[in-house]
N, C-alpha and C positions, 0 to 999 in steps of 0.2 A: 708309138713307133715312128720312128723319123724316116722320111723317105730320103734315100740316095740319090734322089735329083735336083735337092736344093744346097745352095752353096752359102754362106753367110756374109753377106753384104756389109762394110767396114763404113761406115759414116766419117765425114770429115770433123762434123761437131761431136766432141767428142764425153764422154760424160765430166770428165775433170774441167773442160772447158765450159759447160754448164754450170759445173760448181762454182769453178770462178767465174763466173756471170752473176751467181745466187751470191756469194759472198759467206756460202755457207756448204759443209759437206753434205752428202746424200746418205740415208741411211734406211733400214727398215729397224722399227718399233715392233714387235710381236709381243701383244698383249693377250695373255691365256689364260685362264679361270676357269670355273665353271658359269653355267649361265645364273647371272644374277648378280656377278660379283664384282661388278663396277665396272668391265672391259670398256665399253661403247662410251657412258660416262667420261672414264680418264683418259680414253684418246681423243675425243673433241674438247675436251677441257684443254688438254698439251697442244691438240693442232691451232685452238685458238690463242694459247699464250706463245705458240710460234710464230703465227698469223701477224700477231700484234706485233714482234718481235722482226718482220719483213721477211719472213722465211717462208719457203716457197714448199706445201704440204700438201698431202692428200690421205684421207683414209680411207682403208675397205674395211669395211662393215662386216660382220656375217649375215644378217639379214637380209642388208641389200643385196648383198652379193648373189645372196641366190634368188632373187628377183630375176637376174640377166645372167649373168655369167656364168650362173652355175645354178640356172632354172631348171634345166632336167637330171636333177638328180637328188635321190632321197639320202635316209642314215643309214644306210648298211655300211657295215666297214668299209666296203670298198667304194662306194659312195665318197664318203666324208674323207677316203686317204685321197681319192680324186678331187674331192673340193679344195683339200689343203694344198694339192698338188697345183689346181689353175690359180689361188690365191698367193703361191707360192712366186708363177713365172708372172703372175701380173705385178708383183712385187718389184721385182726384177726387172721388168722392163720401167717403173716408176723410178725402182732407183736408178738407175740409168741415164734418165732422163731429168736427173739432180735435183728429184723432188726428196724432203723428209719424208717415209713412207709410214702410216702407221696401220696396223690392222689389227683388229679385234672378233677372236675369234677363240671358242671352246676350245678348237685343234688337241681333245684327248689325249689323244697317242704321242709319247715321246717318240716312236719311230716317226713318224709323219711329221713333226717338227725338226727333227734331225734329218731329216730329208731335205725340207726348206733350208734348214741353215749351210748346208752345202753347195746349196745352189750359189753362196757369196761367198768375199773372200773374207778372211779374220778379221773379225772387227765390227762387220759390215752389217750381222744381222745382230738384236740385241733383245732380248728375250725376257720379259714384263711377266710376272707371274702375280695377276691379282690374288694373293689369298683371300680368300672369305667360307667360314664355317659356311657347312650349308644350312645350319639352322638359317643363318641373317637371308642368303641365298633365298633359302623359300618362303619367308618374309617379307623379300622384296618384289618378289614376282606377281608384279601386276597383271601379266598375262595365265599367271593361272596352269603354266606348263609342270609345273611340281605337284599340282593337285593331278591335275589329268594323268602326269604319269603315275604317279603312289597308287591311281585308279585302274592303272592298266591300262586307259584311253592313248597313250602315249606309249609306244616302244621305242627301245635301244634309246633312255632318254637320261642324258650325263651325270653320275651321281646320284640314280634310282636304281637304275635296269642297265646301266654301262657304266666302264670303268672312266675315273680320271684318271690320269698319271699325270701329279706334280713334275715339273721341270727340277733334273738334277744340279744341273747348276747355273740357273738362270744369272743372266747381268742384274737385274732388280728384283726382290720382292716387293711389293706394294700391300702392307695389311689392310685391307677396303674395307674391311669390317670394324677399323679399328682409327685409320688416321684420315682426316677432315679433305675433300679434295685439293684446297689448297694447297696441303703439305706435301699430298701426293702427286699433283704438278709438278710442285716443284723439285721432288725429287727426282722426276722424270729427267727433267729439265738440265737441272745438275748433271747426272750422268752425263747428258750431251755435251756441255760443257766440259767435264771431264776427261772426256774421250776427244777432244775437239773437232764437233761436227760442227757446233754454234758459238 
């Protein structure tokens, strides 16, 4: 709920003038899967071939994220449309601030991603869809959250007990179960290049 007593303050530095400070556009990376399926992996693999590349980066995690920013709240629906919701404006305020933005996060719900992507203008948000079967998925799961949920110890847990919903028309698919990270850097990579952010 926004209160009617705050007014939105117009900065001089402005985010194009950051860009051109970075020598590079600002963008957000939304990278979605399910868990297991390389998310976290292929965005610090991309932030560091950006990193190298002098581009100025940051990622939200899911994990970390709800370390702090989104510590008090679990997976209910309306939980997790609220986590996507604060990962959404913190987003937002990264790009702005002319960083490459990248985040890795389950984010289920195509509504709740079509939320975030409004929040920018066209172009601005670009949407990573790691495929990976969930066989390789619960394979990779060193933490063991696919065993505990199949057990029941786990509820509302993504691809057991909750839905995914695929991205209808993501900018990138990335088969993570299929192509070597290298290739799928690069193909991150490209896109940006493409689109000319880098």
């Amino acid at each position: 709920m926004k209160s009617s007593d705050t007014v939105w303050h117009h900065a001089s530095v402005t985010r194009e003038r950051r860009e051109l400070q970075n020598q590079h556009k600002s963008v957000v990376l939304w990278f979605t899967g399910l868990s297991g399926s390389g998310k976290s992996t292929l965005s610090h693999a991309v932030e560091e071939a950006l990193h190298q590349r002098g581009c100025r980066t940051f990622v939200l995690d899911g994990d970390n994220v709800r370390h702090g920013l989104c510590s008090d709240l679990g997976f209910q629906s309306t939980d997790r449309q609220e986590n996507i919701r604060r990962v959404g404006e913190a987003a937002k305020l990264f790009v702005e601030a002319g960083v490459i933005t990248l985040t890795a996060f389950i984010s289920p719900f195509i509504a709740d991603r079509s939320r975030v992507r409004s929040m920018f203008p066209h172009g601005h948000f670009l949407e990573i869809f790691c495929h990976c079967s969930l066989e390789v998925c619960e394979q990779r799961d060193v933490k063991g959250l696919y065993q505990r949920a199949r057990a029941g110890e786990i509820k509302q847990f993504t691809g057991i007990s909750s839905p995914y919903e695929p991205p209808e028309k993501p900018e990138l698919v990335v088969e993570t179960d299929k192509v070597p990270i290298d290739e799928a850097v690069e193909r991150v990579t490209t896109l940006l290049e493409s689109r000319g952010i880098v």
